[in-house]
C-alpha positions as CSV (number, residue, x, y, z in Angstrom):
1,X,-42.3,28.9,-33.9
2,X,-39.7,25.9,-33.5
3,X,-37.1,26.7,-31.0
4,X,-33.4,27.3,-32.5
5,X,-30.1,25.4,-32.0
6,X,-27.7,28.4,-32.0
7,X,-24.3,26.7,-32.6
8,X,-20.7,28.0,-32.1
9,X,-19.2,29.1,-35.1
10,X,-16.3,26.6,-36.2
11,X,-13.3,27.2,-38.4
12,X,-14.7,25.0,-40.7
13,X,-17.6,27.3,-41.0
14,X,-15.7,30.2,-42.1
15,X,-13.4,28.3,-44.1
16,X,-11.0,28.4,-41.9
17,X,-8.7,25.0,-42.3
18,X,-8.8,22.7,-39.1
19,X,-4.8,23.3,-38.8
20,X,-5.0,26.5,-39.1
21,X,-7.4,26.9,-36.5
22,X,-5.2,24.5,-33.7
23,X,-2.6,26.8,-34.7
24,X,-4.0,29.8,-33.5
25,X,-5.0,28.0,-30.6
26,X,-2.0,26.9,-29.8
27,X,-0.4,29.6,-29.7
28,X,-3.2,31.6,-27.6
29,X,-2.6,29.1,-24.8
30,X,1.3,29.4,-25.2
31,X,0.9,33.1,-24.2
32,X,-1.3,33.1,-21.5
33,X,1.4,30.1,-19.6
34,X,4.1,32.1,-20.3
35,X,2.1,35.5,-18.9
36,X,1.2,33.0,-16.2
37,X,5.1,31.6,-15.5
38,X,6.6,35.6,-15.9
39,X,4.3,36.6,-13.1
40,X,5.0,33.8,-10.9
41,X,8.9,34.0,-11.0
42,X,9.0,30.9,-12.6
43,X,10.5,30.1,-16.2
44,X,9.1,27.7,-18.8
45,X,12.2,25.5,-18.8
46,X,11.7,25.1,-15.0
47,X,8.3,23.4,-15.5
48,X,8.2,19.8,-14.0
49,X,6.0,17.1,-14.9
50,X,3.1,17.3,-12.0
51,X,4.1,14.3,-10.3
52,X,7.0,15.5,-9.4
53,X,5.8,19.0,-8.1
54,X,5.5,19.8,-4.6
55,X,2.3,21.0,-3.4
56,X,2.8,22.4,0.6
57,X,-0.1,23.4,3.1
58,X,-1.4,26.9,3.0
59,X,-2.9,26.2,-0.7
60,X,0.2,27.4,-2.8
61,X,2.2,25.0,-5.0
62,X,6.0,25.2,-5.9
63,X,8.1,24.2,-8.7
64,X,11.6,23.8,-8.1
65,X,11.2,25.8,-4.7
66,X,9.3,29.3,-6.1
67,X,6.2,29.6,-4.6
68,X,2.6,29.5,-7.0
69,X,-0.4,31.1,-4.8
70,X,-3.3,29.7,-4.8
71,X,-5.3,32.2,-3.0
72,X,-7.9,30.4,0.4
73,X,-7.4,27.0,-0.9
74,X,-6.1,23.8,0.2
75,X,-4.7,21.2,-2.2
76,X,-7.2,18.6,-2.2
77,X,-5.9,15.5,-0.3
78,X,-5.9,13.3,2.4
79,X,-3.8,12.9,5.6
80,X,-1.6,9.7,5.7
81,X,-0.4,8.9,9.0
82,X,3.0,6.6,9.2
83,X,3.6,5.3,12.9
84,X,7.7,3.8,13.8
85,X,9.4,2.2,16.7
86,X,12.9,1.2,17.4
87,X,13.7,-2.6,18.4
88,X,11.2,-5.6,19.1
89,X,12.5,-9.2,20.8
90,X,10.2,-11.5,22.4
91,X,12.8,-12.9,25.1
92,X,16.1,-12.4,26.6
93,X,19.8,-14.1,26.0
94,X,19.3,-18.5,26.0
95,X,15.9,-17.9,27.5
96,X,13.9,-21.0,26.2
97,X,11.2,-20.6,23.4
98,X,7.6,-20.3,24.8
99,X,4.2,-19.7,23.7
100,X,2.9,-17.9,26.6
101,X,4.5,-15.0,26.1
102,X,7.7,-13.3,25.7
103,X,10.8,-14.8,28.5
104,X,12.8,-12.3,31.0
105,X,15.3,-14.1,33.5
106,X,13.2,-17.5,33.7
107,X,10.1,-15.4,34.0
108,X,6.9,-15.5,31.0
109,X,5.0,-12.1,30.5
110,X,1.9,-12.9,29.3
111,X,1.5,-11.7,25.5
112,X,-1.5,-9.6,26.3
113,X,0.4,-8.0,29.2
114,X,3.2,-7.6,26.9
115,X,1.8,-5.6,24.3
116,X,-0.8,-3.6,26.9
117,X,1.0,-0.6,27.3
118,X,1.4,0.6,23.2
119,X,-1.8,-1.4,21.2
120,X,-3.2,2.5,22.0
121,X,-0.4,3.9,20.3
122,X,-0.7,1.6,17.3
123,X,-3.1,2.9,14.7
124,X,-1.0,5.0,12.1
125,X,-2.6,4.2,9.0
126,X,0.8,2.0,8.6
127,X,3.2,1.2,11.7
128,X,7.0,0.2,11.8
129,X,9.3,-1.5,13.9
130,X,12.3,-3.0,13.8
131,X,12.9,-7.0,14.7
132,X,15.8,-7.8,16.6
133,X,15.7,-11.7,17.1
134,X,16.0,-14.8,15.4
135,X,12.0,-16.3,15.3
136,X,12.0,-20.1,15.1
137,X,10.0,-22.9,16.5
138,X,13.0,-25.3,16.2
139,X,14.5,-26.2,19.3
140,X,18.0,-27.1,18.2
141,X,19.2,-24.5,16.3
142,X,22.6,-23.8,17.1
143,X,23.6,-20.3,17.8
144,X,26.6,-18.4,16.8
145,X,29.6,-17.3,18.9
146,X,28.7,-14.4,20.7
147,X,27.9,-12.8,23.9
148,X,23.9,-12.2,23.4
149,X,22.1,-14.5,21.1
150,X,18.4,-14.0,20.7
151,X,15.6,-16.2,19.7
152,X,11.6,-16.6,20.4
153,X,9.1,-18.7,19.4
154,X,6.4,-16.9,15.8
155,X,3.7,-16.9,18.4
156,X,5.4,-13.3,19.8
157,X,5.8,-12.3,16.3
158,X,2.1,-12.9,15.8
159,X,1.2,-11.2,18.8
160,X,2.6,-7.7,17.7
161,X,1.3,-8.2,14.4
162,X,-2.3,-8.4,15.8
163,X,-1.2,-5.6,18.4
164,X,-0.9,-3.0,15.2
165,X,2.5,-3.8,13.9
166,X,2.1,-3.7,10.0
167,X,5.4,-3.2,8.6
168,X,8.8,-5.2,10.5
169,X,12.0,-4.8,9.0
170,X,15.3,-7.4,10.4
171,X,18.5,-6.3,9.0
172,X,20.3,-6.1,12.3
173,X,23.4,-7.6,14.6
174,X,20.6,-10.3,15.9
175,X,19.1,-11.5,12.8
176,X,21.8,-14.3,12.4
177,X,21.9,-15.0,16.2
178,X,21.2,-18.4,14.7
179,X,23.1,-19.1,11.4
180,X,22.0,-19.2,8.2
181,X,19.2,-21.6,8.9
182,X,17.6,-19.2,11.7
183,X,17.2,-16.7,9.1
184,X,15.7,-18.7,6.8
185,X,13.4,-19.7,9.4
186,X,12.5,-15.7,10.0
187,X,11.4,-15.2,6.8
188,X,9.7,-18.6,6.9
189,X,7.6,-17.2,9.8
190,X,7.5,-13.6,8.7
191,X,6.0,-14.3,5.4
192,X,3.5,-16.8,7.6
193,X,2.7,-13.8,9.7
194,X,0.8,-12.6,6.8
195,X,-2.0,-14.2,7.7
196,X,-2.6,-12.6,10.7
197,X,-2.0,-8.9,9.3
198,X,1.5,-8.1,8.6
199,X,1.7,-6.1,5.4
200,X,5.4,-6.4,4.4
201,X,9.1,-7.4,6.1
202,X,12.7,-6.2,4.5
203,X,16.3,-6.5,5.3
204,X,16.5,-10.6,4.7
205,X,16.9,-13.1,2.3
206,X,19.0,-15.2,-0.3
207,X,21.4,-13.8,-2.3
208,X,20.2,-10.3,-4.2
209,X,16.6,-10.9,-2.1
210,X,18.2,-9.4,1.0
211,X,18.6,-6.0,-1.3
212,X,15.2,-5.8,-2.7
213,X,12.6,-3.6,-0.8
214,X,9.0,-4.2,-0.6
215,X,6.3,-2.2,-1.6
216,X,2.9,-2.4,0.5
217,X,-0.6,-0.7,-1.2
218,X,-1.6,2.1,1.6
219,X,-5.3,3.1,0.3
220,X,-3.7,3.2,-2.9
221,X,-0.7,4.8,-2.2
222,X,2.6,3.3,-2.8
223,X,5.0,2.7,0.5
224,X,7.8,1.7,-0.3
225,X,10.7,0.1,2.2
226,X,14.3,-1.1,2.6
227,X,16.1,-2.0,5.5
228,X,20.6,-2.4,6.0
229,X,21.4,-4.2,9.4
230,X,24.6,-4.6,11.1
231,X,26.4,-8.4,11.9
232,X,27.3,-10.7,9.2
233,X,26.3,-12.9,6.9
234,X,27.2,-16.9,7.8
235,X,26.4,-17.5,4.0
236,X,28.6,-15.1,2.3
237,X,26.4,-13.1,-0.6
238,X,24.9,-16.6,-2.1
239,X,23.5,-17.7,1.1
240,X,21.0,-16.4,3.7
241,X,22.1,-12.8,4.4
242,X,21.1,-9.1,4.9
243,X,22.8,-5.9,3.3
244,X,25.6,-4.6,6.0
245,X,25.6,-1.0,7.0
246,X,29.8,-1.1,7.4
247,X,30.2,-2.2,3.7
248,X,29.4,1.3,1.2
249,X,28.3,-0.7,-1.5
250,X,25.3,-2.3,0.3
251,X,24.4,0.9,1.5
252,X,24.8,2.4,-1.8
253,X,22.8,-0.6,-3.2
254,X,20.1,-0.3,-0.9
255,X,19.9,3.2,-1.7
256,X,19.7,2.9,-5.4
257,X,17.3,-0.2,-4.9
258,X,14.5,1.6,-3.0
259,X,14.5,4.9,-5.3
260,X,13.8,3.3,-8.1
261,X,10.6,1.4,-6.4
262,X,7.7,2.7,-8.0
263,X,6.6,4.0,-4.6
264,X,5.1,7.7,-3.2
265,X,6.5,7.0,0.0
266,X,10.6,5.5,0.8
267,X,11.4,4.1,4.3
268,X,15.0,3.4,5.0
269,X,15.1,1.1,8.3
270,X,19.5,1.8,9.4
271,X,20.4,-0.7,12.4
272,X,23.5,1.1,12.7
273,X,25.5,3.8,16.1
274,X,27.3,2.5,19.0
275,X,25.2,1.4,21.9
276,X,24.2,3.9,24.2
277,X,26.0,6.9,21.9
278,X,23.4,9.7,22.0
279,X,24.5,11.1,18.9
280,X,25.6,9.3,15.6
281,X,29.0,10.1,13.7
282,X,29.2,13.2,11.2
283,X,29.5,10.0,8.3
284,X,26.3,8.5,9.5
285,X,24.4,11.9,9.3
286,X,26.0,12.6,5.9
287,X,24.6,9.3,4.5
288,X,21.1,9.6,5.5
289,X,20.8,13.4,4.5
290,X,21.9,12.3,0.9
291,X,19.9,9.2,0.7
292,X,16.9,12.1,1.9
293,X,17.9,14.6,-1.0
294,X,18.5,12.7,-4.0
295,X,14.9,10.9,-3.4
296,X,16.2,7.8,-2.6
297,X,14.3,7.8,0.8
298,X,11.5,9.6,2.4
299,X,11.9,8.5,6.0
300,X,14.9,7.1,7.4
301,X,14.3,5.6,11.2
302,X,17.6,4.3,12.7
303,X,18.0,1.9,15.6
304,X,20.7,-0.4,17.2
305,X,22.2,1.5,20.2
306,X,19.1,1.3,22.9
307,X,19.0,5.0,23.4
308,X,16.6,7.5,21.4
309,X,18.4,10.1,19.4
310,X,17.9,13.6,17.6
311,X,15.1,14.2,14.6
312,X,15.7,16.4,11.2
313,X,13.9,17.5,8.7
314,X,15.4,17.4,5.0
315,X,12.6,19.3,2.9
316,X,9.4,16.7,3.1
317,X,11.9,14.3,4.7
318,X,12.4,13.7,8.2
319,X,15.5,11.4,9.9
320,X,14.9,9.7,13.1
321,X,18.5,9.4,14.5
322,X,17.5,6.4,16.9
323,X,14.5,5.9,18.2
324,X,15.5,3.2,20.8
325,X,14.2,0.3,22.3
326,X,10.5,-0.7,21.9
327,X,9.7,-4.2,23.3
328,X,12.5,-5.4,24.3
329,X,13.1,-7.8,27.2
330,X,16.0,-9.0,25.8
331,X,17.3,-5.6,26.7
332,X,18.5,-4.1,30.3
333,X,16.1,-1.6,32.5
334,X,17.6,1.7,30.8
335,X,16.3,3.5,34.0
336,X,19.3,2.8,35.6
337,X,21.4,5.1,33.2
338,X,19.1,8.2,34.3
339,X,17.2,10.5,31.8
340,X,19.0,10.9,29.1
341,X,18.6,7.3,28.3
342,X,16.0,6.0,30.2
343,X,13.4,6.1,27.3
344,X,12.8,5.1,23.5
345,X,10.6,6.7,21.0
346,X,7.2,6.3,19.2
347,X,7.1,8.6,16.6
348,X,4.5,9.3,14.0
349,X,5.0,11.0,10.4
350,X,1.7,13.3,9.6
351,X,1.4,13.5,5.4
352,X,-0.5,15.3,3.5
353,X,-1.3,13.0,-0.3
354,X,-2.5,15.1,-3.2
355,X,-2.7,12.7,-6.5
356,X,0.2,13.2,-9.0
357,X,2.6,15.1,-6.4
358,X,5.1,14.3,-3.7
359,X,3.6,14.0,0.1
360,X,3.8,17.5,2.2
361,X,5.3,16.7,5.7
362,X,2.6,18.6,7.8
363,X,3.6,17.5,11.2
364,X,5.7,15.1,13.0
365,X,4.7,13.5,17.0
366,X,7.0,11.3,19.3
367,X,5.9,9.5,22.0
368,X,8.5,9.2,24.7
369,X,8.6,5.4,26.3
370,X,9.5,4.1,29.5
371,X,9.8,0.2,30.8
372,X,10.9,-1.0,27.2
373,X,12.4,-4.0,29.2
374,X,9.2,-5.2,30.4
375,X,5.9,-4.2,29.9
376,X,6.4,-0.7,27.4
377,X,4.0,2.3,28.1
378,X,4.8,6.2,28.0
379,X,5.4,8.4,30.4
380,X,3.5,10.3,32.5
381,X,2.8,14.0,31.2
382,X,5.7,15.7,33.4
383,X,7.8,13.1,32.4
384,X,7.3,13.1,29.2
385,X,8.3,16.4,28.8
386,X,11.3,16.5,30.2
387,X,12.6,13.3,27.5
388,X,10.5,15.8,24.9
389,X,13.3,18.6,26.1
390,X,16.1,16.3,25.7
391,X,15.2,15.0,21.9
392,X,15.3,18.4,20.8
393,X,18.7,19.6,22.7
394,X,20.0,16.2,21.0
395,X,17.7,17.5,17.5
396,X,19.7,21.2,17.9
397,X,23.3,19.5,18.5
398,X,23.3,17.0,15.6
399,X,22.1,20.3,13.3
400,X,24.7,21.9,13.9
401,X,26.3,21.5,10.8
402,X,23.6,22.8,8.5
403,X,20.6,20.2,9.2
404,X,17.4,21.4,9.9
405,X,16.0,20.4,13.7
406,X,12.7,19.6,14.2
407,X,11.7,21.0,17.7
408,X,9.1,19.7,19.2
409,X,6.4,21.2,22.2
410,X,5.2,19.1,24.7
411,X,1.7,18.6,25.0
412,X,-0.7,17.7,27.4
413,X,-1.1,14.3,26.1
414,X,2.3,13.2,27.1
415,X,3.7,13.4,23.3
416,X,5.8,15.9,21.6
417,X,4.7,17.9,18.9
418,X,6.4,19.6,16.1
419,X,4.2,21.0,13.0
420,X,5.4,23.0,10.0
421,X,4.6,26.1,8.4
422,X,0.9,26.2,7.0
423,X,-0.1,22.8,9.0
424,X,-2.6,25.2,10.6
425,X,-4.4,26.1,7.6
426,X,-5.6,22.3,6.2
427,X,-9.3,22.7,8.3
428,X,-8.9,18.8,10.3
429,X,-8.4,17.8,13.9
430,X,-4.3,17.7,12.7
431,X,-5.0,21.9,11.6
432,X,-6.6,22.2,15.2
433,X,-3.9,20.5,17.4
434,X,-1.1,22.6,15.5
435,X,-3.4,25.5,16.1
436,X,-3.4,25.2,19.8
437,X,0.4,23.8,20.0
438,X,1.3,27.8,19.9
439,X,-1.1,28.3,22.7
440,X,0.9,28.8,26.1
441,X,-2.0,27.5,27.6
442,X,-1.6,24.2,26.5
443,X,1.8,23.7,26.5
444,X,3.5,21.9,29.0
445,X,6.9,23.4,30.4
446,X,9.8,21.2,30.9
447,X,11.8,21.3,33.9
448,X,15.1,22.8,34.2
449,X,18.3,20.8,33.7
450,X,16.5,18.9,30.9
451,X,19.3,19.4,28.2
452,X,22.3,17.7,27.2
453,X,24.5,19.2,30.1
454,X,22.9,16.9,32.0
455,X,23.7,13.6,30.0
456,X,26.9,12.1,31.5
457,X,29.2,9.0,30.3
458,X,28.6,5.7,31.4
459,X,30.9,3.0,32.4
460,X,29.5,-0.9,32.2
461,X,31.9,-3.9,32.9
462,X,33.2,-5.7,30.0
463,X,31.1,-8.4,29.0
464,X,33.0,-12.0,27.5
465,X,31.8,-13.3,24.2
466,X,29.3,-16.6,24.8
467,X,32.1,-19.3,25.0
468,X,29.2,-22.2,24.2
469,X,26.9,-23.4,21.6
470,X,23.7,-24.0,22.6
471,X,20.4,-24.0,21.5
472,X,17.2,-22.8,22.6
473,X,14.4,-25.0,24.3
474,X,10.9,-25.0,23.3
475,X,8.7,-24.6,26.4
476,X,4.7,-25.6,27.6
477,X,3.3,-22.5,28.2
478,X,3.4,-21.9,32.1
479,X,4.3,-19.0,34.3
480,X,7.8,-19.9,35.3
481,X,9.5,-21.9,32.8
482,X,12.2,-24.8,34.3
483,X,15.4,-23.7,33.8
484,X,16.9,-25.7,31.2
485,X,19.5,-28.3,32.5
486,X,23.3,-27.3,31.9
487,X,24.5,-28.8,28.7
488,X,28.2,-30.0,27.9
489,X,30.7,-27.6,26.8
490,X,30.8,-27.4,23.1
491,X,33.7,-25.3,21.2
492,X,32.1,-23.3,18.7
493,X,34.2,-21.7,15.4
494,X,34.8,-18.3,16.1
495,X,32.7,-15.7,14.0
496,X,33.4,-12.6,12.6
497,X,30.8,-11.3,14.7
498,X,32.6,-12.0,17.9
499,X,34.4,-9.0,18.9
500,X,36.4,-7.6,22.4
501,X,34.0,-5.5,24.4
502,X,34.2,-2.1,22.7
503,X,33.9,1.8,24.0
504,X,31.0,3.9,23.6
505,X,31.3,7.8,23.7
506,X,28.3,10.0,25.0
507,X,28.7,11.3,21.7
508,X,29.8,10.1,18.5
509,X,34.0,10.0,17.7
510,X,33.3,12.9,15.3
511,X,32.2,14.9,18.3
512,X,35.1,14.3,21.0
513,X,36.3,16.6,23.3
514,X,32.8,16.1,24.9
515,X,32.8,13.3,26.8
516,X,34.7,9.9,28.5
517,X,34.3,6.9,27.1
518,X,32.9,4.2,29.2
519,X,32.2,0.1,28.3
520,X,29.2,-1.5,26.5
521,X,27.1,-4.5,27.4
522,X,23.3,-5.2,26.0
């Protein structure tokens, strides 16, 4: 006997008509959501569209912050790891160009001694730094009124590219060191530096460019990223320029500019503080906490005043107040201003990425730095957890006004760890390291005395705005470069970026009562 097809009954079968029939099952599917939403807390008219939902770690979603179980399962996903470091020059103030490597005093370090101490710490899945000098291989620019000027040669910029660098942004007080036509030749040499890796630059260009962000393709997931400097603009708005952190309405434009990238992921680069200020003013904290919370940025990494700063978390947000300097030889040995300030920051931004919702913040690791002068590496483990202490004495202070500190525990890799609720629960070597970071086995204790009570004022002598124009020289790569010969005194115009020496408070002018002020000098 022939086998039988036994076939569903259908509306149309029964007579049933086909609209009917949708009806019915329309409605079906209509009751068992709303059964579904009464039992989860959560009302129909809350519902979001899924890519905007929020799905955290522990295997539960939530829609507009109630919590949806999802009993022993994890969303999904993969980890995205985003790596950033405060400033990057190549040489320091009227050192000549060179080739070799970057310039301190008269003296070349060679590039691959240069970048030795962090091409271990550069392999986020994207890394970001900030680039505070002019890069030209014209000898005869000339530079602008004003104490430091900084310039160096694209090999450097080529040399951190191919070091791990992915991602540079240059709004800052050095990117027009040179005039108008030494920014044009950064972003001649930036967009050149493609070649040898770099993914994306922001913060210049002409006109409107300098406001746009760029958008890099991580694995398929959209980065987006913006960047608002400090300085001026030799140009005006037509010319060669970048958006200015003191004006409101670049901010604001900035802000509104990146949000509606079409990105997953929103980086804010803010060159902004006074130097050597541990903490930044209750404005400058208001502004990146809004730019966090109405979407307009993911990650906001701030830079400018040489010392590392405080870290919050807003939500799936985090704000790195300052992360300090980097590579910097342009820069003084911060040893000689004692703990509190001795160091910059390498921090890294652990995500998890589920399709169709927003990144979960799962963890967040800094790397305390030492030698940022010179030749950059971290601290030994002892060390490094006493700068570990301080970031989180600095994280508690600036929080005290309703932010959310992230507080990290030293580990026994020299780094400082600081993973959320449910990190644990993913199953990776991420899950594992969170695991053991509530171990008291594996933590590292920090010494005594390391907390902001032991941060004192600092007092440098006044340093006189650059009373010459000169340009930089273009070197043949040897070990000590000639000095080059003294040139005639030429008056320059005055800027608007030449300014008496000014005072910097241990903490910000919203927070006196804490400290003396003291002088500035780079």
């Amino acid at each position: 006997m022939p086998a039988q097809t036994i076939m569903k009954p259908t509306g149309r079968e029964h007579g049933v008509p086909d609209v009917l029939t949708g009806t019915v099952l329309a409605l079906c599917l209509a009751v068992v959501s709303l059964v579904f939403l009464a039992s989860s807390g959560v009302r129909a008219e809350d519902q979001e569209p899924p890519a905007t939902r929020s799905l955290p770690g522990g295997g539960g979603a939530t829609l507009h912050g109630r919590l949806i179980k999802v009993p022993n399962q994890v969303p999904p996903g993969r980890l995205l790891v985003l790596g950033f470091a405060g400033d990057l020059g190549f040489s320091g103030k009227d050192q000549p160009l060179s080739s070799a490597g970057a310039v301190r005093h008269g003296r070349v370090i060679p590039w691959e001694s240069f970048t030795s101490g962090v091409k271990t710490l550069l392999s986020a899945d994207v890394d970001f730094a900030n680039l505070e000098t002019v890069i030209t291989d014209q000898p005869h620019l000339a530079e602008i009124n004003k104490a430091f000027n900084f310039a160096a040669a694209p090999e450097g910029l080529q040399e951190v590219v191919k070091a791990g660098i992915d991602v540079l942004t240059a709004a800052n007080n050095h990117a027009a060191d040179y005039g108008e036509p030494g920014i044009a030749d950064s972003l001649l040499h930036l967009e050149a530096a493609r070649a040898v890796g770099l993914k994306a630059h922001a913060g210049l260009g002409r006109g409107d460019e300098r406001y746009r962000p760029s958008v890099l393709d991580v694995e398929g997931i959209p980065v987006g990223v913006a960047a608002i400097g400090r300085g001026i603009n030799p140009a005006g708005r037509e010319g060669y320029g970048q958006p200015l952190y003191a004006s409101a309405p670049d901010f604001a434009r900035v802000s509104r500019s990146l949000a509606d990238t079409k990105a997953d992921i929103r980086v804010l680069s803010v060159h902004y503080n006074e130097e050597l200020g541990l903490l930044p003013a209750a404005a400058d904290k208001q502004r990146f906490r809004s730019s966090v919370d109405r979407g307009e940025a993911t990650i906001v990494f701030g830079h400018h005043s040489h010392v590392a700063s405080g870290v919050e978390r807003r939500g799936d947000g985090v704000i790195f107040y300052g992360l300090g300097n980097f590579l910097h030889p342009g820069t003084q040995n911060m040893a000689r201003y004692g703990q509190c300030r001795d160091f910059g920051l390498y921090a890294r931004v652990y995500l998890w990425i589920v399709p169709g919702y927003k990144p979960v913040l799962r963890a967040v690791e800094i790397t305390p730095l030492r030698d940022m002068h010179e030749i950059t590496r971290p601290f030994p483990v002892a060390e490094a957890a006493i700068r570990v202490s301080l970031v989180n004495a600095m994280s508690d202070a600036l929080s005290r006004d309703g932010g959310e500190a992230l507080r990290f525990t030293p580990t026994a890799e020299g780094t400082g760890l600081a993973c959320l609720p449910g990190s644990a629960d993913y199953g990776d070597e991420l899950a594992a390291r969170c695991q053991a970071q509530a171990s008291p086995i594996v933590q590292v204790a920090a010494p005594a005395g390391a907390d902001l009570a032991s941060c004192k004022p600092v007092a440098q002598p006044a340093v006189a705005a650059n009373p010459k124009l000169t340009t930089p020289k273009r070197v043949t790569p040897i070990a000590q470069p000639a000095k080059t010969p003294a040139k005639p005194k030429v008056e320059a115009a005055k800027s608007p970026d030449r300014q008496p020496p000014r005072k910097f408070h241990l903490f910000s002018r919203s927070e006196t009562g804490l400290s003396k002020p003291g002088r500035t000098n780079k």
